[in-house]
Structures are given as structure tokens and as C-alpha cells.
MIDREN-798367 format. One record per residue: x negated, y, z negated of N, C-alpha, C, O in turn. Coordinates in steps of 0.02 Angstrom, whole numbers, plus 50000, padded with zeros to 5 digits. Example, Ala and Ser with C-alpha at 12.3 -4.5 7.8 and 13.67 -1.06 7.14 Angstrom:
// residues 2
493404971649610493854977549610493404983549610492884983449577;493584988849646493164994749643493555000249606493305005749598;
This chain:
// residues 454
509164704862034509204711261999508784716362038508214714662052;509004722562056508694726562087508944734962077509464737762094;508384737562045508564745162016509064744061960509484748261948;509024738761929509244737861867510144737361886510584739261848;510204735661924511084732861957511074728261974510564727162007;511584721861969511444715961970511974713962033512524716862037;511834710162069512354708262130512764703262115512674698262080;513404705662157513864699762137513474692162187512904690462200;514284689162203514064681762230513814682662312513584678162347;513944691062334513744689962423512954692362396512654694962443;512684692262354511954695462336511834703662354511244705362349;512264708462373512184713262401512604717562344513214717162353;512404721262291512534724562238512814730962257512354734662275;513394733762261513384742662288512934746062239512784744762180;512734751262287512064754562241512514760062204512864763362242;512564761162147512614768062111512074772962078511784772762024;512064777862135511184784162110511614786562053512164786462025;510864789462056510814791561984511154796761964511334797761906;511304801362024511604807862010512214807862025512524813162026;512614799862044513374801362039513684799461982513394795861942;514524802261966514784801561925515334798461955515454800762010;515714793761936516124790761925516704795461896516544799061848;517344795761920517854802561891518544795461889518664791661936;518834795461832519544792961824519964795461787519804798361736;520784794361811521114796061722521604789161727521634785561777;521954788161670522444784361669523084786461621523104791861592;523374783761619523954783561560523694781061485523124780561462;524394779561456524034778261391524114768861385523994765361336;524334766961449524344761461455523744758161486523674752061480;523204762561527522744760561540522844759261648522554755861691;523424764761648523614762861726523324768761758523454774061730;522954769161813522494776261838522934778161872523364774761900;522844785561872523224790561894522874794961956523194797762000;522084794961947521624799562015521074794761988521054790361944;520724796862022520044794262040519484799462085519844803762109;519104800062096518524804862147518524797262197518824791962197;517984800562237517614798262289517304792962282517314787762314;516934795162219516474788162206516514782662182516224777262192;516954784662147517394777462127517764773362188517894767362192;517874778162229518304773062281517714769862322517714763862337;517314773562336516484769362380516434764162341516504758662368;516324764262278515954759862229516304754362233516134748762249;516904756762214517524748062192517544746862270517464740762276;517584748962316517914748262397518554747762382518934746762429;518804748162327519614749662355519894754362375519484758562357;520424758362408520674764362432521214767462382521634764762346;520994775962397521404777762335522054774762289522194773962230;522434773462374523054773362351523264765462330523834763162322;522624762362322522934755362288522654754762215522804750762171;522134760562213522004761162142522454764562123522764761762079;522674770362137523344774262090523884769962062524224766062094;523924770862011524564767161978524254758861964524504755161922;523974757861984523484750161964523184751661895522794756461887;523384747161842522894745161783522214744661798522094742461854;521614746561753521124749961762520704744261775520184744961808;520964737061745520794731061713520714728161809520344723961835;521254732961840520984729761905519844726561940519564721761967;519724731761918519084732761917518744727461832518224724561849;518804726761802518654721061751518174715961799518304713661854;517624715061761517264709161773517354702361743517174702461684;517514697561759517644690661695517094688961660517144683761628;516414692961654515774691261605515874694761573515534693561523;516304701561564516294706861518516704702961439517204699361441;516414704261390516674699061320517314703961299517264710061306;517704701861282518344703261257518224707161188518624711361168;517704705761155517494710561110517224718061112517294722361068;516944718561164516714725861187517234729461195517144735361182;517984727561219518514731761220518774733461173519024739061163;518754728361134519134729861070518744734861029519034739460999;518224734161027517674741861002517814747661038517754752961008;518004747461107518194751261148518944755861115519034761261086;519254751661131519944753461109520024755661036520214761161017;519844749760993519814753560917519734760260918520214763960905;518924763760939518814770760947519264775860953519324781160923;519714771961020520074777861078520844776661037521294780861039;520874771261006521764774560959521514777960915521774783460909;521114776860882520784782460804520814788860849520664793360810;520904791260903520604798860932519984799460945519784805260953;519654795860948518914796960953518614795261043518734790161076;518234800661063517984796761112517334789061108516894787661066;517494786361158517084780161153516564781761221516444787261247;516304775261239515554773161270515684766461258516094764261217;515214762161307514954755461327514744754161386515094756861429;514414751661402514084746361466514474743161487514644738561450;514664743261524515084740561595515124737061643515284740461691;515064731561656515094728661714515804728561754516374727761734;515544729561817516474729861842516234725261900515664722961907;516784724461941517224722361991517264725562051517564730962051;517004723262107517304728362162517974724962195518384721062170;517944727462248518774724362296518524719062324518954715462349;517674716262330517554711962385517274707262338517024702662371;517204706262277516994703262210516274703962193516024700162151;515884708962227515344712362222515214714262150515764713762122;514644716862095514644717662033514444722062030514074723262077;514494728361971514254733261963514084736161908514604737661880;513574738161873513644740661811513684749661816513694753061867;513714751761741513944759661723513804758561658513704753061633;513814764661628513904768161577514634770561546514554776661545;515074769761529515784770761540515894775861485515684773961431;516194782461485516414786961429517174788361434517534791961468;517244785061397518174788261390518524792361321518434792161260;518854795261357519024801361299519734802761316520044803961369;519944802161238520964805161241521154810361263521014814861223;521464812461318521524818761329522444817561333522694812461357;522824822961306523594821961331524064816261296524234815061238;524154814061346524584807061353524304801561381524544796061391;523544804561395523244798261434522434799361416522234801961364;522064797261463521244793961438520984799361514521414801461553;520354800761521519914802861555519174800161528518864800061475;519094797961594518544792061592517854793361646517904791061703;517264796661627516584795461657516274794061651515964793461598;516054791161739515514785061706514664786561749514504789561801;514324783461703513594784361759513274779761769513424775161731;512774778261813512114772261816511804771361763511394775461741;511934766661738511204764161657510664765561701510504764861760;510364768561630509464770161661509184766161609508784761661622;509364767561549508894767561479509064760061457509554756561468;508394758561417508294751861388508744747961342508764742161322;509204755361331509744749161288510084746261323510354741261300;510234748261396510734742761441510374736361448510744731461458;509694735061445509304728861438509594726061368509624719961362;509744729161329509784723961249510604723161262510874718561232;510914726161293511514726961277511804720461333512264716561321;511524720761378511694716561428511464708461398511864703761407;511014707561373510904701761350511114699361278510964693861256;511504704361244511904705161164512574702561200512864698461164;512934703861265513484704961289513424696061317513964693461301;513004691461350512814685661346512894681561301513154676161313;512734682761253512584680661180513504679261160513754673761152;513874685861156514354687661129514964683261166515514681361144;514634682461234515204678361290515114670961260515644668061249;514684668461248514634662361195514824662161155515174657061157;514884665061090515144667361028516114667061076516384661761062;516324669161097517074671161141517194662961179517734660161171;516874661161202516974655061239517124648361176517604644661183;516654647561118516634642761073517394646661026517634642160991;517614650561020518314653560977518644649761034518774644361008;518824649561085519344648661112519364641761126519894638761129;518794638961136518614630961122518904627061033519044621561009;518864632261017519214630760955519934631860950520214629260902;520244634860987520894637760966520984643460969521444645361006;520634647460937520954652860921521314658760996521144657561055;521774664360978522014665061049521704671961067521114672061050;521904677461095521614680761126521304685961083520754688361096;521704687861022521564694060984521054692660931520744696460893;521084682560942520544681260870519904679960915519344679760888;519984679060977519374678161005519174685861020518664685161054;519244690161016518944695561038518814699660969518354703660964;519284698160917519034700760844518254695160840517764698060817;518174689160857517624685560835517004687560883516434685760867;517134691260941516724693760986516384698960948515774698660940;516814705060916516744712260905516384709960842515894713660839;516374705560787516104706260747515294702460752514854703560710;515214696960825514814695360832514304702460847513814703460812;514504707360907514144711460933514044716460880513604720460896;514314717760818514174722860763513434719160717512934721160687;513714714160731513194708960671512304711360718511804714160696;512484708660784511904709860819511614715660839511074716160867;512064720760820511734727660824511174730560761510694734360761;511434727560724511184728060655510674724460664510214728360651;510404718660681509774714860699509354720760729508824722260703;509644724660794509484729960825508984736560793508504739360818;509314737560728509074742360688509734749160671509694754560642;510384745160711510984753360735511134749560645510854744460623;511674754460605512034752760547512684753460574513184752760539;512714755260653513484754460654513584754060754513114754960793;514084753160767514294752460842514184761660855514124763560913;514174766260806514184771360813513704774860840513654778760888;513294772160789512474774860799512124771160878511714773360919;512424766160874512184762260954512464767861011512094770861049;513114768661009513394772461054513054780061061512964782961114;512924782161006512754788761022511864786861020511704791160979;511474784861031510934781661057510934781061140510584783661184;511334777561142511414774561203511574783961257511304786861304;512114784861212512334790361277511854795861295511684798061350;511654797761222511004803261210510454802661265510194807461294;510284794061279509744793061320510224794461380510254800161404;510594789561406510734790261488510814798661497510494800461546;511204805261458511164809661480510574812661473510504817261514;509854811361417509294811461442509074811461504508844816661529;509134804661544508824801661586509164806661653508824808861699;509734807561645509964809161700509944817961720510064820961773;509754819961660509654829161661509064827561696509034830761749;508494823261683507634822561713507764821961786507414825361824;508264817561815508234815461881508824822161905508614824961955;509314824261887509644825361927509664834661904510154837861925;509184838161865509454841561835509344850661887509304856561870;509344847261946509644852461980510064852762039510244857562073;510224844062044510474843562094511294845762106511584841862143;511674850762084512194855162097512044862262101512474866662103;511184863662103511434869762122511444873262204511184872462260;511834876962173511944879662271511874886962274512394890162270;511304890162281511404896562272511564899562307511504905662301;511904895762374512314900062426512784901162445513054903162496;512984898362353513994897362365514224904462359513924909562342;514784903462376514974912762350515734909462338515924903862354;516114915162303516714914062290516964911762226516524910162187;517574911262204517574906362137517354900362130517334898062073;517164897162176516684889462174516294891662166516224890362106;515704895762186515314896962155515284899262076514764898462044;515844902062049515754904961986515834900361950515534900361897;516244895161966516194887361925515674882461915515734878261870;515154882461953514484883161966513984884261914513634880961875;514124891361931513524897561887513994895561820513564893561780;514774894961779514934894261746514714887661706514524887561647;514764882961744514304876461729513664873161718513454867761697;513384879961744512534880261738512434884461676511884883761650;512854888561647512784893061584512804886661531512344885661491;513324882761535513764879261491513104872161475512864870361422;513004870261527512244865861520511674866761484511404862561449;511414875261499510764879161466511214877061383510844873461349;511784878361353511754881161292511794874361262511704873661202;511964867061318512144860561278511394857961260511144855061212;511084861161336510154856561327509934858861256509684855261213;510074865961252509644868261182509914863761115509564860961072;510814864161124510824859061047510614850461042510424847460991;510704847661117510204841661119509424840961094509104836261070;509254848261110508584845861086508664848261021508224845560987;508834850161003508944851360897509254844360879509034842060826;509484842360897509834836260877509314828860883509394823660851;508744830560936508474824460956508084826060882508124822260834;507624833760883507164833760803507504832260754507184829660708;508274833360742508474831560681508464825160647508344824160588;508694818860716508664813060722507934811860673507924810760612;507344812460719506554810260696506574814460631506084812260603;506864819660586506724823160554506884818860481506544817960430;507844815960506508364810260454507804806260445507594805460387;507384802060517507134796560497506394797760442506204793460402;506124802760450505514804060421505714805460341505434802160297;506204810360324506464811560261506784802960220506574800860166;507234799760257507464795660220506764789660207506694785960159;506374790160256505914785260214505374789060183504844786160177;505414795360160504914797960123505514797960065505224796760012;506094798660054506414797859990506374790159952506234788659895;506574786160010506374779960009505744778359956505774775859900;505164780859996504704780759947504454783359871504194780759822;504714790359893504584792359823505144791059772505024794659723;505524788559765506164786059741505774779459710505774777659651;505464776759761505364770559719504664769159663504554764559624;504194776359682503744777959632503784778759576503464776659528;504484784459584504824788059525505044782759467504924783159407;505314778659494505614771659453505194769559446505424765459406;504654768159449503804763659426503634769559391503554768159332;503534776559406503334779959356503824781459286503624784159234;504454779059298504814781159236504824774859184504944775159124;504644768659227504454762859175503814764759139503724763759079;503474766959172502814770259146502774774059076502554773059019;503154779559118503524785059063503874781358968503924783258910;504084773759020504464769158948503834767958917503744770058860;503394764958947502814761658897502564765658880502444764558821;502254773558903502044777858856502514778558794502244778458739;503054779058797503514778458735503304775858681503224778658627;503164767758701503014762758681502634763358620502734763558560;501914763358683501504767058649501334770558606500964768858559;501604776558615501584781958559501894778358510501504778958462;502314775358493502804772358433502014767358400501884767458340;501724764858433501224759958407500634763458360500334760558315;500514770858383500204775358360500284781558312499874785758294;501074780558294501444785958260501224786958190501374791858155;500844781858171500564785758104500064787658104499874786658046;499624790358134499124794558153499224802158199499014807858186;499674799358265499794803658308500714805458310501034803458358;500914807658278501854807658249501794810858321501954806758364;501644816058341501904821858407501994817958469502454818258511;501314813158466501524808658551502164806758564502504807958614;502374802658496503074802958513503674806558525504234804358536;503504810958522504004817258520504224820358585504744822658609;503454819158609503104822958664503394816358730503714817458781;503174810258705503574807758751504304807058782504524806458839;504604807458711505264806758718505604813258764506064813058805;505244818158743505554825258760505344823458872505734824158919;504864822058872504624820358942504864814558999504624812659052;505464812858962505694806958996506294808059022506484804359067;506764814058993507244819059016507234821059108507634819259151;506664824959114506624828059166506554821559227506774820859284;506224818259192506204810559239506584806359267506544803159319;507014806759220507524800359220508014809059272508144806959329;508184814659267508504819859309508174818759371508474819659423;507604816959370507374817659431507674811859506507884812859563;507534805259458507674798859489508384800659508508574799959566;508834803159455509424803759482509624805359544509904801759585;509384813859551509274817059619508964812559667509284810259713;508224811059656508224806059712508854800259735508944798859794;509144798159694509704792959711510034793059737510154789059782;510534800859709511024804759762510914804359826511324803459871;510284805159830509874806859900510054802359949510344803360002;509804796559922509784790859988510334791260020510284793460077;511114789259993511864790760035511954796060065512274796560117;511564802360027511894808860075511364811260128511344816960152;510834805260148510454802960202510844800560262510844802460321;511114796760237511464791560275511974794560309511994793860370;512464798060276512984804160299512744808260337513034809560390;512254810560324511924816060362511814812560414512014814660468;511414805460410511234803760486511934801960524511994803860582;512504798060491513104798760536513464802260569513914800360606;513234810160552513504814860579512934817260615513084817960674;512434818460604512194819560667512294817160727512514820560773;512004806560735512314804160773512884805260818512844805260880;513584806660774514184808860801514014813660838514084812560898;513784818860823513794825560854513164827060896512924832560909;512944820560916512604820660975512764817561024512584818961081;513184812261005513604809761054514264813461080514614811661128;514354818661042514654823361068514614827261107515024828661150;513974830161094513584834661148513414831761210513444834761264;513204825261202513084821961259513724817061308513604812861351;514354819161287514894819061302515164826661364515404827361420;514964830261316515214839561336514644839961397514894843061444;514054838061410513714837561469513894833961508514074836961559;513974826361512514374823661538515114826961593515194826961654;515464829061546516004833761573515784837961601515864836861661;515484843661591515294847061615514834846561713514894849761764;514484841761696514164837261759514664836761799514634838561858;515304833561765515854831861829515964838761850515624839961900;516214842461836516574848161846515934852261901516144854761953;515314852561887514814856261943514834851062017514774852662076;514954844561984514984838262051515434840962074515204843862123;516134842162069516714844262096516684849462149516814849162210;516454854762105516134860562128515834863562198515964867862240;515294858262183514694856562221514754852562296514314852162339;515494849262298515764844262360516024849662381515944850062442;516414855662351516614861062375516314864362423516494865362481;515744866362390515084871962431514964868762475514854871662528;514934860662471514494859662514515114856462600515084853062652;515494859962566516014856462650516254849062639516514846962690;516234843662580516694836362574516944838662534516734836362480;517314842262528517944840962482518294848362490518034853962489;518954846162498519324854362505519254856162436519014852962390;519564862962438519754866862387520074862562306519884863562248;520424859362325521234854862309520824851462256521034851362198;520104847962276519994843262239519704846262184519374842362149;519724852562164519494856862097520044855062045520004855761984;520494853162076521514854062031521174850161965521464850961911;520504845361967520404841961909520114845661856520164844161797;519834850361879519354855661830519834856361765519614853461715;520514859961756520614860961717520724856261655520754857861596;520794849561688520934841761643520214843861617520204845561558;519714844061644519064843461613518844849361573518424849661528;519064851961587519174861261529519524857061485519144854061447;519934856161480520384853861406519894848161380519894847561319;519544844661409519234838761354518804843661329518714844061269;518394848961383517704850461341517904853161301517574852261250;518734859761290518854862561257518874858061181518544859961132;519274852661180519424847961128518684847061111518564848761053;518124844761148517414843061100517264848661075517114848461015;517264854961108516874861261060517154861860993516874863760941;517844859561002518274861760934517674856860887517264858360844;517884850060922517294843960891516664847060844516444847560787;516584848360905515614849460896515704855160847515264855360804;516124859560844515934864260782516184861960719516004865760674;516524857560700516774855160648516164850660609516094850660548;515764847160651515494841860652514824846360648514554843260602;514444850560662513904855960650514054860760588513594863560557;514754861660571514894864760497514524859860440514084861060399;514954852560458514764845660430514014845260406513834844660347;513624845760460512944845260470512624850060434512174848260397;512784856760439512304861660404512404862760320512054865160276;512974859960321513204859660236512894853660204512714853660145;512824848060250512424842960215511774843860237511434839460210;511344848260282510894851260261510604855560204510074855160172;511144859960204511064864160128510794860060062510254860360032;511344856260052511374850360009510864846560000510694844359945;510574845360050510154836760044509324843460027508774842760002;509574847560049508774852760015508844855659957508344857659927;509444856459932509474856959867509454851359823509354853059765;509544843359833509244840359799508754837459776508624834859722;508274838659866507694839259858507144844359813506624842859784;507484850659821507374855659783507404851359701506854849859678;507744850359679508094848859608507664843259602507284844059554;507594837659635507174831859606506324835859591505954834659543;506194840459644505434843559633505394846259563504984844859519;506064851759561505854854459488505744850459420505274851359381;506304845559411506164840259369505444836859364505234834859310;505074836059424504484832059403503974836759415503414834459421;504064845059422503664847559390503594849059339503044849559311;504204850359314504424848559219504004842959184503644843459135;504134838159219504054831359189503124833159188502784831159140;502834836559238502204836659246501874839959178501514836959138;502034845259177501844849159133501914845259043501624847658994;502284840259042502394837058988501954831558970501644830558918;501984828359023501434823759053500784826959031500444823458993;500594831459043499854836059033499754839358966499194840758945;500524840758922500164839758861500224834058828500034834558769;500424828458845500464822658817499684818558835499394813858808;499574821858880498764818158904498274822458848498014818358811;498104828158834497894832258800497944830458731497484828758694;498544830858718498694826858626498324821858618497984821958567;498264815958663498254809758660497324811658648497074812158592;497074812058693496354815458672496234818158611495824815858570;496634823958603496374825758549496504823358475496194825058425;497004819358479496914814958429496634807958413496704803658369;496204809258482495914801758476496264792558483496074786958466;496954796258523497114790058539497134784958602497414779858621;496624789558624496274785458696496404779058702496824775758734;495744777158647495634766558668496114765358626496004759658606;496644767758597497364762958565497504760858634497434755258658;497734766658663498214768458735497944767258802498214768558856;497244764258786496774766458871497064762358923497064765158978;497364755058921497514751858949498404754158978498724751059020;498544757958954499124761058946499254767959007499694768559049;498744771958990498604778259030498434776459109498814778959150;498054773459127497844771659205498534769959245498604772359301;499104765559217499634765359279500004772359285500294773859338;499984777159226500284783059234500074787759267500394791759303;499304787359251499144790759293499094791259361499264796559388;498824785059405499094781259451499564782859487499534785959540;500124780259456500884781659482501144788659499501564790159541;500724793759448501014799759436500814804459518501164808359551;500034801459530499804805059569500004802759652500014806259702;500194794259641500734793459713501264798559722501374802259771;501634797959653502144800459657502224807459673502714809659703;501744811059654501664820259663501544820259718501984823559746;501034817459769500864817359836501594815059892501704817359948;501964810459860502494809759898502874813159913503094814059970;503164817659825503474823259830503404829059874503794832959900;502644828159872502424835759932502914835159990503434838160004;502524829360022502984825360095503654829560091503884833260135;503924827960027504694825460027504974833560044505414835260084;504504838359993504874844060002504884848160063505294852260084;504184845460090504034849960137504644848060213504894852160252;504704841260210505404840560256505954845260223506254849560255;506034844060164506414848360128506504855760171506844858360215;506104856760138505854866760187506284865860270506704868960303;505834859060275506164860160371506774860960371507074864960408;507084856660323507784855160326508084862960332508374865660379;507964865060282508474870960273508264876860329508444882760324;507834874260384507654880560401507924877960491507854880660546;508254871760467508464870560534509174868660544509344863560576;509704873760509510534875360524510404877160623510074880460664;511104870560609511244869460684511614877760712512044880860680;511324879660772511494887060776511994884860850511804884360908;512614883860825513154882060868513754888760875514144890160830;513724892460939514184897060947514954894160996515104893161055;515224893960937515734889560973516084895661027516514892461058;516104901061046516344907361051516174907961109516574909661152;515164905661128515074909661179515164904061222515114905961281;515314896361215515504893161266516284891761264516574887761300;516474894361232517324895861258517434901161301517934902061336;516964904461299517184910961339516914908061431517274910061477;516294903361448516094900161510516604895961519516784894061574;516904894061454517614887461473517944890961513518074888361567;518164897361502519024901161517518784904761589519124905461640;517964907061576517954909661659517734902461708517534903561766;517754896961689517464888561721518554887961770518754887461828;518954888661689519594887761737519874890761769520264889361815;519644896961742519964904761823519784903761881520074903261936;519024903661854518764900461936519154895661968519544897262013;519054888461943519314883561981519914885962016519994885362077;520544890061955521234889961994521184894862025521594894462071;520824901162030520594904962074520414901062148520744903562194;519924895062171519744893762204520154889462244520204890262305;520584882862198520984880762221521714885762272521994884162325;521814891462229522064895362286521824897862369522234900062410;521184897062381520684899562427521114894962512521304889162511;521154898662561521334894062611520824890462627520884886062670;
């Protein structure tokens, strides 16, 4: 193993840096249609025996039959996918990637990059695991579609060990980091400020289109730490609330034990157990429309980190231009890659509507659980007061300490809770789907502008 690429059987691994991309398309059968440069270095095969060749040409035989089928599931639903890759060269050399494929047309468009990030370590040794799990199905019988359904459900099971709740959340994890990793290393290596011409404006168009993706990546990375901090502060105070509302029962109790002296405690309790039991509710709501919220974020960061992706190819393209390897001709791809990014923006704004409405939401129930147990507070405080002043202390004394107790976890949690609350609503995803359609449309003038150029 060396730079985290593993060699086939001659021990000599082709190197893939960090700052190339991998460019394919295929049919909807999975048969490639173009390819770039780097793909042909990488596999060593020559264009023209990859054209029209199944993609599967390049397939590694360690890769588990289950990872495709997660693969593919994705890509018939319409959805773009992701996974870790090991491939195949022409000389049986090994290689890993990052693999992104996305429906475009009648067919798939597919980029790929160097794993940097630590999930290709878990993933690579989950993918081990899973080839065992695939080897003992077929030792049993079963045939190709039950061994790779028994694969896919092995690698879901083990993601979940992981901490992901879905192949989803892994994927958009996974991609978030490698285009992390790869903005740090590579994140100026297309520019050319001495291009002139419409390659250049595809360029400068691509460098606009990057500035506006980095900014919603990084809203998306705080939102991430923001889901995780809120759902276990609901978590918590959720589960106070329910110890304080048993609480709330035995004061009941209580008071009933004392009602012929003190008739009001009871009254007072009963009336105070309303706002409580409203409160828990709201908290309850809460936890699922946590969970939603975090699935869409997720999504729509793996989105974004999709639309960079694309975008990357299209300055690579560019950039072979300026720099004298590659004629004009080889831009003809730009516009394939305009139509995917076009298709994610549509994405990404649907999916940021999504997001800011279940923002709204999840702070208005935060909102709503607060008011209730400041209700509940104020009830609480003349029920503590009564109880004094009628002298029903040492009936009740053993009684009062878990409420009080509980009450004051519970108020302190709430703070927590709201004050994410506050963040929440003050952090609507500010997505202009407008002003990067407008870098889309001058990204494809350019290109077919340039591709005209002698």
C-alpha cells in the first residue's frame, strides 16, 4: 500500500494525484461512449477500445456485488450515486477512486477522484467483510441477484455499526470529505490567468460557480454539527420532561393525600400538568423532524458536493485548453456537464426550500415546547408557594426534592435547546438558484464559443 493505492499482482500501482479527474459517459446499458485522458493513462487502455466497451470492462473481481446494487438502486430511482472503487487496468494492475455517477439523458456521466479521506479506510475493509458475506451465499446456492441482495444488506447493516442511519448519509459523508480534501490540495490548480478568449471565460465562469458552491458547503458543514448538537439536546431534554411529568403525576398524588386541609393543591396541580404533558408532545414531534431535517441536509450536501465535482471537470477541460494538451474539440463535453449541473441546481433548490421550511418548523416547535414549560413554570411556583403556605411541606417533603431537581435539569436544558433554536432560524440556507444559472449559460457560450476557435 502506498499513498493509500493498493498495487495489483506486478506490485507497481498507477498513481492517481490528487488533482485529476477521471471523465466518462455511457449508455443506459452501462456501455462508454468518451472518456478524457485520464482515464485512458489510468486503465492503459486506448480510447478506442474503451468506446463502446461495457464499463464492467475495468471491474475489479474483489469489488462485492453488493456495492453495485446500492449503486444502481440509486441511479434507476434518478438519483445520483457515489462509492469506492476499485478497478482494473488493461495490464491487471489495481486502482482505487471515488466514483460519482449521475443520470443525465439516455445515459450516465460518471466522475471520479483519488480517496483521500478516512472513510475509504472503513469502507475498504467493510467491502472485505462483505466479499465474505457474497462468497458464503453462493457457497450456499443462492445465484447472482440473491448474492448481491445478501451483500447490500450486509454493507447497510455495517454502516449502521458505523454510526451512518443510511447508505445515504455514508455517501454524502464520504463525498463532502473527498471534495473537502481536494478543494485544500488542488484549490487553485486551474487557474490560468493568462488565458484569453472563451476558454478563458469558462475558466473565470468556473471559478465564479466554485466561490458560490464553497460558501453553501460551508453552511451545510455548520448545519450538519448544528442537527447533531440540537438532536441530542432534544434528546435530552425530552427525556427530563418525561421524569419531570411523572413528577408532575406524584405531585398529583400528593396533593390528593392532602386534600382535606389543602383542596387548591389539587387543583393547582391538575391545572399544571396541561402545559406539560403540551410540552413533551412538542418535544416528541421533534425527534423525527430531526431526523428529516438531517436527511435532507445530508442529501443536499451531497449535492453540492456533486455540482463542484462537475464543475472541477469542466475548469480541467478548460485548463488542458490554455495550457496547449488538448485542442479546442475537447470542450464539446462542457455542455453534457452544463446539463448535469443545470439538473443539480434545479436539485439543490428544491432540496434548500426542503431545508429552510424544516428549519422554520423544527424552531417553531422548539419555540412551542419553551412556552409550555414556561407555563408549566409559573404553575409550578404557585403550587410551591400554596404548599408552604398551607403547611404542607413535611406531608409532601419527600415528594418536592425530585421536582424540584428535575425541574431545574430540565429548564437548563431547555435554555441549550432554544438557544440552537435561535440559531436555527437565523440560519435559512441563502441559495440563489438565478445567479448560478446565469455562470451556467455564460460557462456554455463560452465553451461553444471556443470550440468554434481555429
Amino acid at each position: 500500500m502506498v499513498g493509500g493505492y493498493s498495487a495489483g499482482p506486478g506490485g507497481d500501482a498507477p498513481v492517481v494525484k490528487p488533482d485529476e479527474l477521471f471523465f466518462s459517459t455511457t449508455d443506459r446499458r452501462g456501455l462508454i461512449r468518451t472518456g478524457n485522458s485520464v482515464f485512458v493513462r489510468i486503465s492503459g487502455f486506448p480510447l478506442e477500445d474503451l468506446t463502446g466497451a461495457p464499463h464492467s470492462i475495468v471491474r475489479h473481481p474483489d469489488m462485492p456485488a453488493g456495492v453495485f446494487r446500492l449503486l444502481w438502486d440509486r441511479l434507476l430511482s434518478g438519483r445520483p450515486a457515489g462509492v469506492y472503487v476499485q478497478n482494473l487496468t488493461k495490464d491487471g494492475e489495481s486502482y482505487w477512486v471515488f466514483a460519482t455517477v449521475t443520470p443525465l439523458g439516455d445515459g450516465f456521466l460518471s466522475v471520479r477522484v483519488a480517496p483521500q479521506g478516512p472513510l475509504f479506510e472503513a469502507a475498504k475493509q467493510i467491502y472485505r467483510q462483505t466479499l465474505v458475506v457474497e462468497q458464503q451465499a453462493r457457497a450456499e446456492g443462492l445465484n447472482r441477484r440473491e448474492t448481491a441482495e445478501a451483500g447490500m444488506k450486509h454493507l447497510q447493516r455495517t454502516l449502521g455499526t458505523l454510526g451512518f442511519g443510511s447508505h445515504d448519509e455514508f455517501l454524502a459523508e464520504a463525498l463532502s470529505f473527498e471534495v473537502g480534501v481536494r478543494r485544500r490540495l488542488a484549490s487553485t490548480g486551474y487557474a490560468r490567468p493568462h488565458g484569453q478568449g472563451p476558454t478563458a471565460e469558462v475558466l473565470r465562469s468556473a471559478g465564479a460557480l466554485e466561490g458560490q458552491l464553497g460558501e453553501l458547503v460551508e453552511r451545510l458543514e455548520s448545519y450538519r454539527t448544528l442537527c447533531d448538537r440540537l438532536s441530542h439536546a432534544s434528546s435530552r431534554v425530552l427525556e427530563v420532561a418525561r421524569r419531570l411529568n411523572k413528577a408532575v403525576g406524584a405531585a398529583q398524588y400528593a396533593s390528593e393525600t392532602v386534600v382535606a386541609t389543602a383542596p387548591v393543591l389539587k387543583n393547582v396541580a391538575r391545572v399544571m400538568a396541561q402545559p406539560m404533558d403540551r410540552a413533551v408532545g412538542a418535544l416528541e414531534e421533534l425527534v423525527p423532524r430531526l431526523a428529516r431535517l438531517g436527511s435532507l441536509v445530508a442529501d443536499l450536501r451531497f449535492r453540492i458536493a456533486l455540482a463542484h465535482l462537475h464543475n472541477d471537470m469542466v475548469a480541467a477541460f478548460a485548463a488542458e485548453v490554455v495550457d496547449g494538451l488538448a485542442p479546442h474539440t475537447s470542450l464539446s463535453e462542457v455542455p453534457l456537464l452544463c446539463d448535469a449541473l443545470h439538473d443539480g441546481v434545479l436539485e439543490m433548490s428544491e432540496r434548500a426550500w426542503q431545508v429552510n421550511r424544516e428549519l422554520h418548523e423544527v424552531a417553531a416547535l422548539v419555540a412551542e415546547a419553551g412556552l409550555r414549560l414556561e407555563e408549566f413554570r409559573k404553575f409550578l411556583g404557585q403550587w410551591r408557594t400554596l404548599v408552604s403556605r398551607r403547611g404542607a411541606g413535611p406531608a409532601l417533603g419527600r415528594l418536592l426534592e425530585p421536582i424540584d431537581d428535575e425541574f431545574v435539569a430540565g429548564w437548563e436544558g431547555l435554555e441549550m435547546l432554544r438557544e440552537l433554536g435561535r440559531q436555527f432560524q437565523a440560519s435559512v440556507l441563502p441559495l440563489d438558484p438565478a445567479a448560478l444559472e446565469t455562470w451556467l449559460d455564460r460557462m456554455r457560450d463560452a465553451a461553444t464559443a471556443s470550440r468554434e476557435e481555429p
